[in-house]
C-alpha positions as CSV (number, residue, x, y, z in Angstrom):
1,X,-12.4,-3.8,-0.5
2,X,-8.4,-3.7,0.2
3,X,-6.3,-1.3,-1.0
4,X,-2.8,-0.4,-1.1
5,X,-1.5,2.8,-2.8
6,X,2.3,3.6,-3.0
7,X,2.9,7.0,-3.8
8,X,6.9,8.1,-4.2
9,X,9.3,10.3,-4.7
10,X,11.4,8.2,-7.3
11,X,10.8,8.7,-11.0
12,X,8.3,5.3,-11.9
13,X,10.1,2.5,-12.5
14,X,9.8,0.4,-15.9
15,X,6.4,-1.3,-16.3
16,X,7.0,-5.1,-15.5
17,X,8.8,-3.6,-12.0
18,X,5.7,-1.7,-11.4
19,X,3.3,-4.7,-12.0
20,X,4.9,-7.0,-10.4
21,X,5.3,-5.3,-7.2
22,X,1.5,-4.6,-6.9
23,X,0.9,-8.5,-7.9
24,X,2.9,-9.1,-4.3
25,X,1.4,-6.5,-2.7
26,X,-2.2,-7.6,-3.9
27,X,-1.6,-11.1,-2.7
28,X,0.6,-10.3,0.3
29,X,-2.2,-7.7,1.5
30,X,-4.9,-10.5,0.6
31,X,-2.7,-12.9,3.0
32,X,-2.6,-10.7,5.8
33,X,-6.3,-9.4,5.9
34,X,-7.6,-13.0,5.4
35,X,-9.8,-11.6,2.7
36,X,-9.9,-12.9,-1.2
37,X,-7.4,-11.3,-3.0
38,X,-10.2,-11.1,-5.9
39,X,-11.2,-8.0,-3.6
40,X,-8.0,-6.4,-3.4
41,X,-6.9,-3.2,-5.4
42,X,-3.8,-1.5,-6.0
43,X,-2.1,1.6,-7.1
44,X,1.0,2.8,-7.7
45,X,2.1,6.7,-8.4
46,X,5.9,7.9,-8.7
47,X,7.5,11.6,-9.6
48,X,5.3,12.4,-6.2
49,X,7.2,15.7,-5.0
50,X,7.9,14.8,-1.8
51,X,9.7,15.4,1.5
52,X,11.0,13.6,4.7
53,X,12.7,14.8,7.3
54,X,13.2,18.0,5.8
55,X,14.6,16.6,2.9
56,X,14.0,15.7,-0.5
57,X,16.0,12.2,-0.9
58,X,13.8,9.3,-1.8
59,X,10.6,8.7,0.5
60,X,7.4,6.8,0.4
61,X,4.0,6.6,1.3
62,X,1.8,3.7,1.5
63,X,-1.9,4.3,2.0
64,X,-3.5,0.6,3.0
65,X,-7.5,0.5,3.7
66,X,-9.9,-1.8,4.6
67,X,-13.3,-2.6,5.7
68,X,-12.9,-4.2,9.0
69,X,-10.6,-3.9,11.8
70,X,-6.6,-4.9,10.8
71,X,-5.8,-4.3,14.3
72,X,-3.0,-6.6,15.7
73,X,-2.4,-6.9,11.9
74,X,-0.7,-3.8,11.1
75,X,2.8,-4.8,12.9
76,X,3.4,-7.2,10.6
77,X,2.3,-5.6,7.8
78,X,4.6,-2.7,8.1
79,X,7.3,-5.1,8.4
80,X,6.7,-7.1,5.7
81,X,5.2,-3.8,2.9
82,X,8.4,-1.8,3.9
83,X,10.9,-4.8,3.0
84,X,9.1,-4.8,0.0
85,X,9.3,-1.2,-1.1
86,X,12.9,-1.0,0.2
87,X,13.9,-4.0,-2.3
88,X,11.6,-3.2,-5.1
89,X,12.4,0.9,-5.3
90,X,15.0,1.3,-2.7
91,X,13.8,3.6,-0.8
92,X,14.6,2.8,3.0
93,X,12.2,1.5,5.9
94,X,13.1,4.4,8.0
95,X,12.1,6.6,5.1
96,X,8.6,5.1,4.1
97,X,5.2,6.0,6.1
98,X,2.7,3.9,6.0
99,X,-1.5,4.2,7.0
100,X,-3.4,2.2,8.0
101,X,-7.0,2.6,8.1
102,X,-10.3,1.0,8.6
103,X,-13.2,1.6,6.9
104,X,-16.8,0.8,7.5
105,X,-18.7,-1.3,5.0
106,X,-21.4,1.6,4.6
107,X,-18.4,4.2,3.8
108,X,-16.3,1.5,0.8
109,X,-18.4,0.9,-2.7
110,X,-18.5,-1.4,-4.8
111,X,-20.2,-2.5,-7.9
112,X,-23.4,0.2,-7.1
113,X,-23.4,-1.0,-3.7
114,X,-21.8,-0.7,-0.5
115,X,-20.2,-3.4,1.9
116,X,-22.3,-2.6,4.4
């Protein structure tokens, strides 16, 4: 029922970079919710056109959703998912977005049900 989706700029980086960024941001994600990281799913896109601040130099965008509230959560979640991007792709913190958004278990699906 977590997800986090990075979407950016910068061409995608080789495979095992790519992978083993969403491995921490499955199981960082799954820390922070509290919720079993066998639940948590996760996406990556680069070559996203993109701009920032009316420019084009490198940007990101990090979608995170769950079912529940993340609440008092999300402060240390943007600390901790920007470091990440910033040391895994480089782009900087004060050039990365990220949202943060709560779904109800009647609007996420799973397995030809819903979670609520």
């Amino acid at each position: 029922m977590p997800l986090i989706k990075v979407q950016t700029s910068l061409p995608t980086p080789e495979k095992a970079t790519v992978e083993a960024m969403l491995k921490d941001l499955s199981s960082s994600l799954a820390s922070h919710l509290g919720k079993p990281e066998s639940y948590v799913m996760t996406a990556f896109e680069g070559d996203v056109p993109m701009t920032f601040a009316g420019t084009t130099d490198p940007v990101c965008y990090v979608e995170i959703k769950s079912v529940g509230t993340m609440g008092a959560k999300t402060k240390a979640m943007s600390e901790d998912f920007c470091s990440k991007v910033e040391s895994t792709l480089g782009v900087p913190k004060n050039r990365t977005y990220i949202e943060f958004a709560d779904a109800a278990g009647a609007m996420w699906g799973w397995n030809g049900r819903t979670f609520g």
